[in-house]
N, C-alpha and C positions, 0 to 999 in steps of 0.2 A: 111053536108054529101051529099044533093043533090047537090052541088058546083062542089065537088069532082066528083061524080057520071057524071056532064054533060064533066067532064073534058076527063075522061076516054071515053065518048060517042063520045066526036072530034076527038079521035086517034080509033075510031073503036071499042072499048072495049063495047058491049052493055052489064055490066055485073057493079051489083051493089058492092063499094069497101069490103061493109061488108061478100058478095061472096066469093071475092077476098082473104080478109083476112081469114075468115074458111078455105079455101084452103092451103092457104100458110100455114096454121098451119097445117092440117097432112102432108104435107111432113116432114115440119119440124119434126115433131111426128116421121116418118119414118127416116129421115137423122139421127139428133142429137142421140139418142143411138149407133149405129154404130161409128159414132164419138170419141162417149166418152167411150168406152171401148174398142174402139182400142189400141192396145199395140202398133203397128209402127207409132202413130200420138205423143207419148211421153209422154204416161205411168200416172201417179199419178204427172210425177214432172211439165207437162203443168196444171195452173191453168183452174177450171172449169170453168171461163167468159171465156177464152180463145176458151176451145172446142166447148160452144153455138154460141160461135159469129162465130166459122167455120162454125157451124152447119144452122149455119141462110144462109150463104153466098150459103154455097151448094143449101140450099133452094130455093134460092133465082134465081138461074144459071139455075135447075132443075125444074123450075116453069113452064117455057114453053111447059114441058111432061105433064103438068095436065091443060094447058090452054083451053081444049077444053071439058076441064068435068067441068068448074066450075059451070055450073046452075045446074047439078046435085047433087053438097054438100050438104049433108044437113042440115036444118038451123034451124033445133028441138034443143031442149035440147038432149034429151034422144040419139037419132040418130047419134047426133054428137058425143055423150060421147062415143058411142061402135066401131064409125068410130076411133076416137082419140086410142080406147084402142088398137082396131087391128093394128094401125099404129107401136104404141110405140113396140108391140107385133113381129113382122114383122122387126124391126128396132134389135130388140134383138137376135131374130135368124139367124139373118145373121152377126151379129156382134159376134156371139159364131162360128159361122163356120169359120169366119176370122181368130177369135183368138187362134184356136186350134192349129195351128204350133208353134205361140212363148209360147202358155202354156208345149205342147211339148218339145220346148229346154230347158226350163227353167225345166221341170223335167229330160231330158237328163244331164244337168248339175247337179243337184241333185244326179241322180245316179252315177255320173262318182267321183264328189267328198267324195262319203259311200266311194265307193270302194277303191279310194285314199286313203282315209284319207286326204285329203285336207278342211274338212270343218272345220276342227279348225280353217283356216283364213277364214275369213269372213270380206266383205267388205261394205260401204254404195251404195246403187244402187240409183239414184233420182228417174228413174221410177219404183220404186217398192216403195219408201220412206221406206223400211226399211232397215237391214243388210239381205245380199243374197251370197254365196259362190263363190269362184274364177271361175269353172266353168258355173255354173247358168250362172253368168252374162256373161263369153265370151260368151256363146253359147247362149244367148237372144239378145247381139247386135251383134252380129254374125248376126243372123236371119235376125233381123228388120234392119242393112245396107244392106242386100242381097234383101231383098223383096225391100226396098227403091231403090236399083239400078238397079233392073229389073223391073218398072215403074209398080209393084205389087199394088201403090194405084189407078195407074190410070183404071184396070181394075176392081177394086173396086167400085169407081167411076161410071165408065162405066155400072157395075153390075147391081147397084145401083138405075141407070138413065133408063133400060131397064126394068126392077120389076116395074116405076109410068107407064111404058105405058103398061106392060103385067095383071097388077095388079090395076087398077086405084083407088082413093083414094077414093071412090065414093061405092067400092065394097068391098065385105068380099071375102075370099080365096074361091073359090070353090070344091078343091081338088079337079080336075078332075081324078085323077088318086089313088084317096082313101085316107081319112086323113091320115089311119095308115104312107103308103107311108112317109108321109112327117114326123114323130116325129120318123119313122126307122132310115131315114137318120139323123135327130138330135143324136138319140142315136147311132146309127154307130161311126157320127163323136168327139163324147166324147170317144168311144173305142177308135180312132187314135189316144188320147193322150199317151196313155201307148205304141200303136206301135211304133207311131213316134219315142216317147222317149227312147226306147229301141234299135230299129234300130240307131239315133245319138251318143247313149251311148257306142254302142258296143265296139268301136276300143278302148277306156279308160277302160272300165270294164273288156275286156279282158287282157290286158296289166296287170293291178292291179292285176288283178286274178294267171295270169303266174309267176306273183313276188310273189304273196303268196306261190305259188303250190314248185315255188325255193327256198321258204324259209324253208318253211315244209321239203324238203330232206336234207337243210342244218340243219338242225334239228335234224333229223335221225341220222346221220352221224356224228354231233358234237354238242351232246345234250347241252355242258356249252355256246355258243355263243347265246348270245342275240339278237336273231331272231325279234324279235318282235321289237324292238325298232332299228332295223338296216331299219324295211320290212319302217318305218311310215318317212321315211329320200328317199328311193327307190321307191316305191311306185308312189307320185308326181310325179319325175322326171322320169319313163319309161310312165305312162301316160300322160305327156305331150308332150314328145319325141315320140309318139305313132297317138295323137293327131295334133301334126304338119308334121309327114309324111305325116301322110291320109285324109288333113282339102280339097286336092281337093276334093275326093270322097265325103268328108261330106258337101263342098258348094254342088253337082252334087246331091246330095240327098236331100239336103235341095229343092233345084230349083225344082224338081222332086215334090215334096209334095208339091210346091207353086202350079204347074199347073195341081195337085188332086185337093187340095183346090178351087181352081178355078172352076173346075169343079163341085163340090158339093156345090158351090155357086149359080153359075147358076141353076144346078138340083135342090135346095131348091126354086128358084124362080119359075122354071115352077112346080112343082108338089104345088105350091099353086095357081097357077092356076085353 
């Protein structure tokens, strides 16, 4: 280890490797949860070595943001264990504020297929590993190609890389601006699940609705016609036909709640400040 140690002292490093390593380990602490319950990095169906060993990489890129606090880690048991827990802590809550839009569509799609009648087909989703409805799933890769193509992880990323220098690994949250502040915003943005979802549901849910509300008078009017089983055949095909007129507006909305999220990314960073 002194070997190592004088190796690191020729390139300038005066800083001992086992430092180094405590270090690198709460970032990692901090990166890898983000990671791994992110929905737009490929769900349940990218193996778990897979997301660590991103997780290590990111580490590893982002190391440079904590190079100047490592003699401050500390190198206790006990100190280290609560530096670790607040990392993983940290790495979670911003990984829930990411994942709120595709949990969002993925209940949008839920709503849109009640209202259809579309969940009797049911398909295998890989990122989900299990069976999930026709629209669930358009409207969750729906999502995660639009966040993918508007370079949504790289501001992630970026997020991410700005939280080791405003937040350094070295320190616990200060709440400057009142713990409550920051577990509001947590629970806020568990509310925008049911908004979001609601808001993407709309143009389908109303559609389905308008088909009932026409079935219901055909009903009135000529009580022997088998409404019900004409509405489960109509139904699908005006919300989908409903769905594809207006799938601009619902990318335009979707983009829209990427650069909320965004923002309550960043706000979750500074108010743990």
């Amino acid at each position: 280890m002194n070997d190592v140690d004088q190796i690191f002292q020729q390139f300038g490093i005066n800083t001992s490797i086992s430092m180094i390593i405590f270090a690198g380990a709460l970032v990692a602490a901090r990166v890898i949860p983000l990671i791994v319950f992110s929905p737009f990095l490929g769900g349940e169906v990218v193996p778990t070595e897979v997301k660590i060993g991103l997780g290590v990489m990111f580490s590893i890129v982002l190391f440079p943001a904590v190079s100047e606090r490592i003699s401050m880690v500390p190198a206790n048991a006990i100190p280290f264990i609560l530096c670790f827990a607040k990392e993983v802590f940290i790495g979670i809550s911003l990984a829930f504020v990411v994942s709120v839009i595709f949990d969002a569509a993925r209940v949008a799609g839920n709503l849109v297929d009640v209202m259809s009648g579309a969940q009797m087909a049911q398909v295998m989703v890989p990122a989900f590993q299990q069976q999930a409805t026709l629209y669930a799933t358009f409207k969750f890769m729906l999502t995660v190609t639009l966040f993918l193509t508007l370079n949504g992880h790289h501001w992630v990323i970026q997020t991410l890389g700005d939280s080791l220098i405003l937040l350094p690994v070295d320190q616990f949250p200060r709440f400057s601006h009142g713990a409550w502040g920051f577990f509001e915003l947590v629970a806020r943005t568990f509310g925008d699940i049911l908004r979001i979802g609601m808001s993407l549901a709309a143009p389908g849910m109303i559609a389905a609705f308008m088909v009932d509300m026409a079935m219901g008078m055909i009903n009135r009017v000529a009580p022997q016609v088998q409404v019900f089983f004409m509405s489960m055949s109509i139904k699908p095909l005006a919300a989908t036909l409903v769905i594809s007129v207006g799938i601009l507006q619902i990318l335009e909305r979707i983009q829209g709640e990427f650069e909320h999220m965004l923002k309550l990314l960043q706000d979750a960073v500074r108010l743990l400040t």
